[in-house]
N, C-alpha and C positions, 0 to 999 in steps of 0.2 A: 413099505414099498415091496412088492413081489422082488424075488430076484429075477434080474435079468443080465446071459453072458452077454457083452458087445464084445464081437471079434472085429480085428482092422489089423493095416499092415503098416506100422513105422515107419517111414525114409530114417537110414544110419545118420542122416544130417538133415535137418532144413533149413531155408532161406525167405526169410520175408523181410524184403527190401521197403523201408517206409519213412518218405523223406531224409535220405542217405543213410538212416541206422539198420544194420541187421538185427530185428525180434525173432528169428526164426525158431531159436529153441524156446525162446520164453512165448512166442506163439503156439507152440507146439506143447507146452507144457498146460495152458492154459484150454486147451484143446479137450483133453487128457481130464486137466481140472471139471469142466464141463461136464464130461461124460460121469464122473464119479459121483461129482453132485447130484447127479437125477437120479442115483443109487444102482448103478451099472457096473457087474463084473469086469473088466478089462481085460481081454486077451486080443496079443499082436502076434502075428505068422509073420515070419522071416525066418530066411537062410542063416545057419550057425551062425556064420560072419559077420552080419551086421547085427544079430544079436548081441555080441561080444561089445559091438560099439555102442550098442542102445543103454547097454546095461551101465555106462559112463554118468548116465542122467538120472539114474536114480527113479525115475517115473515106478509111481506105484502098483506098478498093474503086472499078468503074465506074460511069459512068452512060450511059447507051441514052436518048436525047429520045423520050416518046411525043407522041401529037399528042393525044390525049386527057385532061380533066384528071382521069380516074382510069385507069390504064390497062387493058388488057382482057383477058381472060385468054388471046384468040388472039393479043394480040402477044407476050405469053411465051412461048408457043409456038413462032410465027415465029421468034422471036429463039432459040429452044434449037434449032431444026432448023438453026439457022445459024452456032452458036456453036460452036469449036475442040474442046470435049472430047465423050465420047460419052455422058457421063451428065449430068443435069439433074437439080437440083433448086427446087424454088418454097414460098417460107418468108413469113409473114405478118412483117413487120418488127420487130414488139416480142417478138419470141420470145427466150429464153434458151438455146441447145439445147447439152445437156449433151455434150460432146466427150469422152468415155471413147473411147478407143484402141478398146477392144469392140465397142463400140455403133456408133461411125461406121464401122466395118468391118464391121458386118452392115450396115448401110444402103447402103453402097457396093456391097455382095456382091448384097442383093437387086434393086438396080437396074436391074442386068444382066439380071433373069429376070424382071421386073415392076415394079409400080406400088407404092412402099413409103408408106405410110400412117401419119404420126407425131403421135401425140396430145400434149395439156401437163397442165398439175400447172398448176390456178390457183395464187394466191400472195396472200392476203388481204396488203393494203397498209397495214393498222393494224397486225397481229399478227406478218405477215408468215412465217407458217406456210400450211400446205396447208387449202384449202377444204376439199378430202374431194366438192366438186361436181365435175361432167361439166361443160365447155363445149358437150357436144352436137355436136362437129364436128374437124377435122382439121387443123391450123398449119403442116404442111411436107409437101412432097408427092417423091419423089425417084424415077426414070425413067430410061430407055434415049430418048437422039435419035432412035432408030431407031422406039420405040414411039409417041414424039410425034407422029412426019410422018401415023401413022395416023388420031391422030382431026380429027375437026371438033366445033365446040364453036358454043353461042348467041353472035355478036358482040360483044350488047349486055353480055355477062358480064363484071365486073370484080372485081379482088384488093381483098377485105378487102366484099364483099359480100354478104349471107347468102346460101344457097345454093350458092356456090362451089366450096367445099368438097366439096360433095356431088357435084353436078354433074359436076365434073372426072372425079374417081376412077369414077363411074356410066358415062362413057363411056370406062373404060379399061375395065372392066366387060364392057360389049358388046360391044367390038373383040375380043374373045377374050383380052384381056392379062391376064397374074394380079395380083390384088391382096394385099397380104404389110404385115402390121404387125409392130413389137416388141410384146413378153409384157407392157413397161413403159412407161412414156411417158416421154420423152427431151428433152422440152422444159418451160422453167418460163415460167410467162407473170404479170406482179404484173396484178392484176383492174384494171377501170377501167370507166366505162360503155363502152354499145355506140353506135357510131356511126353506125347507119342505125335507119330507122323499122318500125314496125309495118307499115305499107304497103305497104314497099318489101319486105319479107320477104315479106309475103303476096305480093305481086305475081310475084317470082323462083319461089317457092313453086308456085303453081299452072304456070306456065312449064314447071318442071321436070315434075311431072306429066304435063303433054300431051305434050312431048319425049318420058318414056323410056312412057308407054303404048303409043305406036304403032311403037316398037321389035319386030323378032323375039323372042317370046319362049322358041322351045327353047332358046338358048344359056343363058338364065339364066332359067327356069318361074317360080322365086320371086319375083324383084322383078318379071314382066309379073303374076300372080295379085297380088301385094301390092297394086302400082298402083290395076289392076281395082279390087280391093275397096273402096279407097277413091273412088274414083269412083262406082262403080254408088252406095255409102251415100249419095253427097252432100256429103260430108263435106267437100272439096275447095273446095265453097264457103262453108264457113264461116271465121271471125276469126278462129278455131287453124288450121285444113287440119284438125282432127280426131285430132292426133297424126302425122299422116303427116311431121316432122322429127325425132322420136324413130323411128318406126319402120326413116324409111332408114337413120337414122346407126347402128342396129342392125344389118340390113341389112350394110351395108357391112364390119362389123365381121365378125361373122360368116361373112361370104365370102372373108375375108382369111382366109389362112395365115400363121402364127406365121412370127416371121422371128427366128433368133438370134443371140445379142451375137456371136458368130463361132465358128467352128469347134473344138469341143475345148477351149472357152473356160470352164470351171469357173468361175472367179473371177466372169467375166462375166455369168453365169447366177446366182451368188449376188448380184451388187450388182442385177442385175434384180429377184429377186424382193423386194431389201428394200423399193426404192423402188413396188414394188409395194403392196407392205405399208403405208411410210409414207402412200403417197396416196390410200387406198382405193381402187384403181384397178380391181379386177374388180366392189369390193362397189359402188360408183356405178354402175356399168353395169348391175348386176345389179337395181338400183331404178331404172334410165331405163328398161329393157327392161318390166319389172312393169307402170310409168306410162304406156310406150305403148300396151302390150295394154288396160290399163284406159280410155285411150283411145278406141281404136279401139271397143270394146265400146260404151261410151259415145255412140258418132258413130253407131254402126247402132241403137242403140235410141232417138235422137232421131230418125232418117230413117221407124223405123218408127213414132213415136208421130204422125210429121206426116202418116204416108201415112192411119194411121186416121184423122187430124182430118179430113182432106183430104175422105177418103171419108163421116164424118159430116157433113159443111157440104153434099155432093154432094145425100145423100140428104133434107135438110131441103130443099134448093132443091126439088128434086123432086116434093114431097112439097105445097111450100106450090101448085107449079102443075099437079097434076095434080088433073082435074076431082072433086068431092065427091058422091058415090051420095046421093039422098032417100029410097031405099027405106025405112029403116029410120028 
């Protein structure tokens, strides 16, 4: 197996709560295990501090000091344009990712030629069967060193922050690099809440907006028109964005090219599509896609019921101060 670095960033603790037991470090170790079986270098970014506390566990992999106490997504970067092997990849840390001999071989195959894009399989922690939901975003990201050194990214952008996700891949997007998913999703992730706020999503949310609108848009017409659209609506400044995180993560899908369990790989292509099958994995997409159109739809006919108030409160001002005829 080629090498490959994965970079990620450890929580100093974790918790997965599953029918009243704490697995969180033996989930988290198992994580870890995952990642080494598909024959994956390990390096974690954290701040001194919780390095100190990581190192308690014994987990076999590196650690990289960031200076920031979440790290950013351009020091991932830095750090794979300067790391030993030519591929890279960047994994959210509670990820499960299924190491099939297949599978990690198309991922290593497409990294060479793009930006491989790996989705997960919630994991309900009562039942502990498949949601059958979309996360609405992407847990492992895997790349060429070479395609790294090209983009530039928001500074202020960090791992395990919404937007992220998007973000990245959008400027692999732009630079001309191709973007390539599996037919299946390759990672299992057990649910838990989310650990950032409404605010701070909207906040990255419209960021990303102004970033890729004033991109060139011939290389990719779709997402500069997408963009647009939601902006001219208005939409952009509302509590949702209007749909516009359903619509990228659609978007994004879309533009990727199928990537397969590996060459000539029968077997490979049938465990894909069971796992297909067990996790509703096209049919959730195909009702995220429905809910963002309905969205979107949604967001232009409140822009245009405001533009008529707008214009009726216009013509009442108007109305009460222009002078009154006696003739009659």
């Amino acid at each position: 197996m080629p090498g490959v670095t994965l970079f990620t960033s450890l929580p100093p603790g974790t918790t997965r709560i599953v029918n009243g037991h704490d697995f969180g470090p033996a989930y988290q170790r198992a994580c870890i295990d995952s990642w080494i079986a598909a024959g994956f270098d390990v390096v974690s970014l954290n701040p001194e501090s919780e390095i100190a506390q990581l190192r308690k566990y014994d987990f076999p992999i590196s650690y990289l000091a960031s200076p920031n106490p979440r790290p950013r997504i351009v020091e991932f970067l830095t750090e794979a344009c300067q790391c030993p092997t030519e591929l890279i990849g960047i994994i959210n840390a509670d990820c499960l990712l299924l190491s099939y001999p297949a599978f990690v071989q198309g991922i290593v195959s497409g990294a060479r030629d793009g930006l491989v894009m790996v989705e997960r399989v919630n994991i309900d922690p009562g039942s502990l069967l498949p949601t059958g939901k979309t996360c609405l975003g992407f847990d492992a990201f895997f790349f060429s060193k070479a395609d790294a050194s090209r983009l530039t990214i928001d500074p202020d952008l960090a791992v395990g922050q919404p937007w992220w996700d998007y973000w990245l891949p959008t400027e692999f997007a732009i630079s001309g690099i191709k973007l390539l998913r599996p037919q299946s999703p390759l990672i299992f992730h057990l649910d838990h809440e989310q650990g950032w706020s409404q605010a701070c999503w909207l906040h990255y949310g419209r960021k990303f907006a102004t970033r890729f609108s004033v991109v060139d848009g011939t290389r990719n017409p779709s997402l500069s028109a997408g963009l647009h659209e939601f902006l001219d609506s208005g939409s952009i400044e509302r509590d949702d964005l209007g749909g516009l995180a359903d619509w990228c993560f659609n978007w994004l899908r879309e533009n990727a090219e199928f990537l397969k369990a590996s060459p000539d790989d029968a077997a490979g292509e049938l465990f894909g599509k069971i796992l297909s099958a067990i996790s509703n994995f096209d049919g959730m997409h195909a009702t995220t896609l429905a809910l963002a159109q309905a969205r979107r739809e949604l967001a232009v006919s409140r822009a245009q019921l405001e533009q008529r108030s707008r214009l009726k409160r216009f013509l009442l001002r108007l109305l009460r101060v222009l002078p009154i005829s006696n003739r009659y």
